[in-house]
Structures are given as C-alpha cells and as structure tokens.
C-alpha positions in Angstrom: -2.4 -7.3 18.8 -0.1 -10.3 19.0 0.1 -13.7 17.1 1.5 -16.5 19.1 4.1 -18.8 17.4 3.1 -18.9 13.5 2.4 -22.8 12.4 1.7 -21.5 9.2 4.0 -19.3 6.6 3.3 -17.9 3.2 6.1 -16.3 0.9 6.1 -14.4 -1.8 8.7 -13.3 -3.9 9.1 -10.6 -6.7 10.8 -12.8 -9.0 14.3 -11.4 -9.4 16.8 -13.4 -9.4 18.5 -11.9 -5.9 14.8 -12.0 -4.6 14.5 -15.6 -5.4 17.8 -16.8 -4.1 16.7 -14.8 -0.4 13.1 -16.5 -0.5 14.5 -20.2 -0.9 17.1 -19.2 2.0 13.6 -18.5 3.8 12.1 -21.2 2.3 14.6 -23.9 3.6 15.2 -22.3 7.1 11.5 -22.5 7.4 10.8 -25.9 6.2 12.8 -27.2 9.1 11.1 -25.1 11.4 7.1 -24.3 10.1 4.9 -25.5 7.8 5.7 -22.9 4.7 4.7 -22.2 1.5 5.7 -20.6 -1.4 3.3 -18.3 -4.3 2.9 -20.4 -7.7 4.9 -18.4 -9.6 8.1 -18.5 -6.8 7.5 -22.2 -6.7 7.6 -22.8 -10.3 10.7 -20.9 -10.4 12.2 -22.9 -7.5 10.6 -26.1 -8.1 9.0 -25.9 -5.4 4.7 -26.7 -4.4 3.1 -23.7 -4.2 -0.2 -21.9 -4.4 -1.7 -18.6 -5.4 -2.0 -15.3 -3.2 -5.5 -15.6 -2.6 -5.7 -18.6 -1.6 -3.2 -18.7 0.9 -4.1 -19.6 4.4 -1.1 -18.9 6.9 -0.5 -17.0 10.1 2.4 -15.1 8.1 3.0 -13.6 4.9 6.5 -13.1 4.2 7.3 -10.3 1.0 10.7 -10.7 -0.3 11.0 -7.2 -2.9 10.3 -3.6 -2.5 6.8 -1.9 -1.6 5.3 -2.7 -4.5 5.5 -6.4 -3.8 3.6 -5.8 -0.9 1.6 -3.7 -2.5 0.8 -6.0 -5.3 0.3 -8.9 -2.5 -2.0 -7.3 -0.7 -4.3 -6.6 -3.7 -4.5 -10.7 -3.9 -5.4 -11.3 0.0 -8.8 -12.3 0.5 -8.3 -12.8 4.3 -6.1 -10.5 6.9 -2.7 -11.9 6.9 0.0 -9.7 9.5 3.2 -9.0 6.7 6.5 -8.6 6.9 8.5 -7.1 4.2 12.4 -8.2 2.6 13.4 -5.1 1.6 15.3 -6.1 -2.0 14.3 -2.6 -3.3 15.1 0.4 -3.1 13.8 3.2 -0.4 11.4 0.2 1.2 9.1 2.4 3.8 6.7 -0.6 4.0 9.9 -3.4 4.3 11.2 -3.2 7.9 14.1 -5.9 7.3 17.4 -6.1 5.3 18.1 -9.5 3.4 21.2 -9.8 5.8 18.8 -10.1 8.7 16.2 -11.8 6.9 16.6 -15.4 8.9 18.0 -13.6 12.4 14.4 -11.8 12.2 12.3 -14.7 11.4 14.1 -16.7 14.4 12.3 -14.4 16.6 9.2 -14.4 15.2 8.9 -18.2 15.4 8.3 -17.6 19.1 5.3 -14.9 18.0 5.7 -11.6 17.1 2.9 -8.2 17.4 1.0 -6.6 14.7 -0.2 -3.2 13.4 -2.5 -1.9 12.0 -2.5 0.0 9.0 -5.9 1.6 7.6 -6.8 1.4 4.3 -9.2 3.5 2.1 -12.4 1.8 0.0 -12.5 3.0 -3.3 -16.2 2.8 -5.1 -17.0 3.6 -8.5 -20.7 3.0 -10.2 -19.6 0.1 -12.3 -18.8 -1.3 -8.7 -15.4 -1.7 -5.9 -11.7 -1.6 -6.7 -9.0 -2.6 -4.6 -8.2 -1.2 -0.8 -5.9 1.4 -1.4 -3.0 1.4 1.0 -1.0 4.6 0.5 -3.4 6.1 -2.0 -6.1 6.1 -4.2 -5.3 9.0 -7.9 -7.4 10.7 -10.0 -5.5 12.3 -12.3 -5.8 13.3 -16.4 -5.1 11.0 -18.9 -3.7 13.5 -21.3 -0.7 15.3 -19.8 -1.3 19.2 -20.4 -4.9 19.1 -20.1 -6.3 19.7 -16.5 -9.1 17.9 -15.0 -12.2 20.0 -13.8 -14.0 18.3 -10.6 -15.5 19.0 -7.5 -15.1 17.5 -3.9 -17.4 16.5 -1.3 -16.5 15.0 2.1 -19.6 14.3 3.9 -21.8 16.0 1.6 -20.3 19.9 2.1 -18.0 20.5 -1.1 -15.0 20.9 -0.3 -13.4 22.4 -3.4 -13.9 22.7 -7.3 -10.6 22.2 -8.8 -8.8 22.9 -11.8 -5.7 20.6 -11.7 -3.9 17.8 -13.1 -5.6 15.3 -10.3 -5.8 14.8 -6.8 -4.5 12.3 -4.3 -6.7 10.6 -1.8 -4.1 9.0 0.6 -3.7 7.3 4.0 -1.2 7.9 6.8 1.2 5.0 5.3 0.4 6.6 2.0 1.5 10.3 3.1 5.2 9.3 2.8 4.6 8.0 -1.1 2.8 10.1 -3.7 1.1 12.6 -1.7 4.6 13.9 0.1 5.8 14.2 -3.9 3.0 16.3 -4.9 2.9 17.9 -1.4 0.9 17.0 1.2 1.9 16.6 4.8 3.2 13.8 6.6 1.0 12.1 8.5 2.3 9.5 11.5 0.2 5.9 10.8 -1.6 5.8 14.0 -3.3 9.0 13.3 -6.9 8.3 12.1 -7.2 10.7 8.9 -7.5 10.4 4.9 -5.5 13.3 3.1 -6.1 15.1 0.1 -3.9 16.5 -1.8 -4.1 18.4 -5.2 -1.9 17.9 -8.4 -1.0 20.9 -9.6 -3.5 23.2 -9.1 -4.8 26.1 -10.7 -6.7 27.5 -7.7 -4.6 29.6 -5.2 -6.7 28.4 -2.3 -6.6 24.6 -3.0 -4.5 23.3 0.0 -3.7 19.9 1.3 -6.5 18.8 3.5 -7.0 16.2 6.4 -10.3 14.6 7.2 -11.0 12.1 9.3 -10.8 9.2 8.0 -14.4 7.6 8.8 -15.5 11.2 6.3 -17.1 9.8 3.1 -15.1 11.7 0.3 -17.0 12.1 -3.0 -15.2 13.2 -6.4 -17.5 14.6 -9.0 -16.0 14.8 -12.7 -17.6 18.4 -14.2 -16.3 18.2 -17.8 -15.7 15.3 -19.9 -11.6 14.4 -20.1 -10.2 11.0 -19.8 -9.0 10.2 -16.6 -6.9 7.2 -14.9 -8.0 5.9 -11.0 -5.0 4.4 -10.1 -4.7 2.6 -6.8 -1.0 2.1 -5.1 0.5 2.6 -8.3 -0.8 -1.2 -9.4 -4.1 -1.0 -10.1 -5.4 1.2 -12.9 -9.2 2.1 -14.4 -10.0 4.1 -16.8 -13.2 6.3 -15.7 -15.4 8.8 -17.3 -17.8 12.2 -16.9 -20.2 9.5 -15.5 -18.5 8.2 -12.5 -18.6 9.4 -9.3 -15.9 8.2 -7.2 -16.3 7.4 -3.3 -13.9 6.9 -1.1 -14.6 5.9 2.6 -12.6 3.7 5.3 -11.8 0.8 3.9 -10.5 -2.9 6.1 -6.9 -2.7 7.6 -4.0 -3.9 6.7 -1.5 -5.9 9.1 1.8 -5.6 9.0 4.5 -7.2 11.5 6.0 -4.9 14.3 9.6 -5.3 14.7 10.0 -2.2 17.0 8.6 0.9 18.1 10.6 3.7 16.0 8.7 4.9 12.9 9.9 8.7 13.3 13.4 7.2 13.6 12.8 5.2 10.7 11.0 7.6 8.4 14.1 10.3 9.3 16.9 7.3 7.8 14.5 6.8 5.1 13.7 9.8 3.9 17.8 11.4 4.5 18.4 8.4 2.0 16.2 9.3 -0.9 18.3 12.1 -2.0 21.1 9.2 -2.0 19.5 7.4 -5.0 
C-alpha cells in the first residue's frame, strides 16, 4: 500500500519534556511544509491549536514517545491512520526512527511513503467490546498467588483447561512484548496467526500454541477469582465467573514502512534489551 504526498499531519506527543521539545521541532519543520496538527494536550503545552486523538483527520500520524504512546494512540483512532513512531523510549519495537533522524525521515515522506499492515485482535466481553489489541490481549489473576482455573476453546474444540496465573492472547507484533516474556515464540508480522501462551502453568502439557488468526478463541472462567483483561498494557477491566471472553481478528493497524529489515531489526533490538 502506498500514500502519495501527505497534505495532512497529526502529532502526538507523550508529554515529556524531551518529547515535547522533538514534536515542536516537527511541528515547525512541518508547518512550513504540510498542513499539521498537534493533540490538545501537546498544544496546550506548546501553545499551540490543537485537537483530540479521535478526532483527528490526517493522512499521517506522527508518535513522538515509546510503544506505549503508540499504543495509547491507537486506542483513540476512530479511523485508519498509517503511524510512524519517535522512538524517545526505551527498547521501541513499534518506533522505527531515532529523534536525530526525526526531520531527515519526514523529508522523505513528504514525497509519500508505503504502509503495513499490522493485524490486530477483537476482544469481546458480554457487557460488550474493548479496545483492538495490538500486541496482546491478558487474562490473568487479580490476586498474585492464587491461580486462575479456565478453559479454552478456538473454534468450538477446547483447547486446554488450565491452571495458571493467566494466559496471553497475542498477535505477531505482540509476540516480541509480553508473550516472548512469559514464553511464547516469536512470530514474524506478516504471518497470519494469534498466539497463546500460558502464564505459569500448572499443567505439564500446556504449551504455547498458534492458530490462525481468523480462529474464534473463547476463554471460559471455571471458578470464581477476580481477574484483570488487560489490553496492550493500557487498557484494564475487571471481569468475573460470568464472562466469557472472545477474541477473533480484529481491524489492522497501519504503520509507516521505512525499510524492509524487521529480522535485522528485531536482532539489534532484542541484543539491546539485556543492555538496559
């Protein structure tokens, strides 16, 4: 997919202090070059017009912080907006760019730029939806020391009753976050699959698990224990013995491709994390 030369640019900022003095470098390169704005809390800060997430209408979405910016920023989008992630953070598998680059980069894109695509997983609940999950979508106990009992289903065969702390339902992008730390494979992002991957089991045979990802997962509380859904680490909801959670493909994500070398990129990344 490409986008020919952007007319329109959002950005959003984390709201640190280096993070804001990068976005109104971006902001004032842009000016001269795009019609841009900034989100209402970065303009306030900046003194700048601005407007919220959601109801941003722009041919770009700029992130200047770590994944959970973009994280956090998709949660708002109501429409599909290609992104392109600043990494000010730390690790950054979902920012591409260094602040040092940050206005080279956007010079090039001005003239268009491709996009991928990223899947992302619908989360449903009785009570109604949640947000798209991006990297994951966790079940897990409320009350550390007590294990959850639940069962399984992906497309109506059960899968597994477990005895465990919780269990990750992740995407490709996803595999590299919280389902590599509780260990689950890695997954490249063009391959079309949903993972599952236990917390701490207490069953030998419970194993990390890909499915395709157009599979409807089910997960069926069997004893009443208070349990979190959390969703990218930035949504949570309490649920209880009553809900049934199901988890099906949900609408992609787009994200800006700068170059063709996520294995090289996941290697630097992942070499660095022991770095930190």
């Amino acid at each position: 997919m490409n986008v020919n030369q952007p007319e329109r640019i959002g950005v959003v900022c984390r709201g640190d202090a280096p993070d804001l003095r990068v976005s109104n470098e971006l902001l004032e390169y842009l000016a001269k070059k795009v019609e841009v704005i900034a989100d209402s809390e970065t303009a306030n800060k900046l003194n700048k017009a601005g407007s919220r997430i959601k109801d941003m209408n722009v041919d770009l979405l700029i992130c200047v912080g770590g994944d959970g910016t973009i994280l956090r920023t998709l949660h708002h989008l109501r429409v599909d907006i290609p992104v392109l992630g600043i990494n000010m953070g730390t690790i950054g598998f979902l920012a591409d760019v260094q602040p040092a680059d940050a206005v080279s980069t956007l010079a090039m894109l001005l003239d268009g730029f491709d996009v991928e695509r990223r899947e992302r997983l619908a989360v449903k609940l009785k009570d109604g939806q949640v947000p798209y999950a991006l990297n994951e979508a966790v079940v897990i106990t409320s009350n550390p020391g007590k294990m959850l009992h639940f069962a399984i289903f992906v497309d109506g065969e059960e899968w597994e009753r477990l005895r465990a702390d919780g269990v990750v339902f992740a995407t490709p992008t996803g595999s590299t976050a919280y389902a590599m730390g509780a260990g689950g494979p890695i997954v490249h992002p063009g391959v079309n699959a949903a993972i599952i991957v236990p917390i701490a089991p207490f069953n030998l045979s419970a194993r990390p698990t890909v499915v395709d990802i157009n599979s409807e997962i089910n997960l069926e509380l069997l004893v009443t224990k208070d349990a979190e859904l959390i969703i990218d680490g930035q949504f949570y909801r309490k649920i209880g013995h009553e809900n049934r959670i199901s988890i099906t493909k949900g609408e992609p994500a787009y994200f800006v491709k700068l170059r063709d070398r996520h294995l090289l990129k996941l290697h630097d990344k992942l070499r660095n994390i022991g770095k930190i």
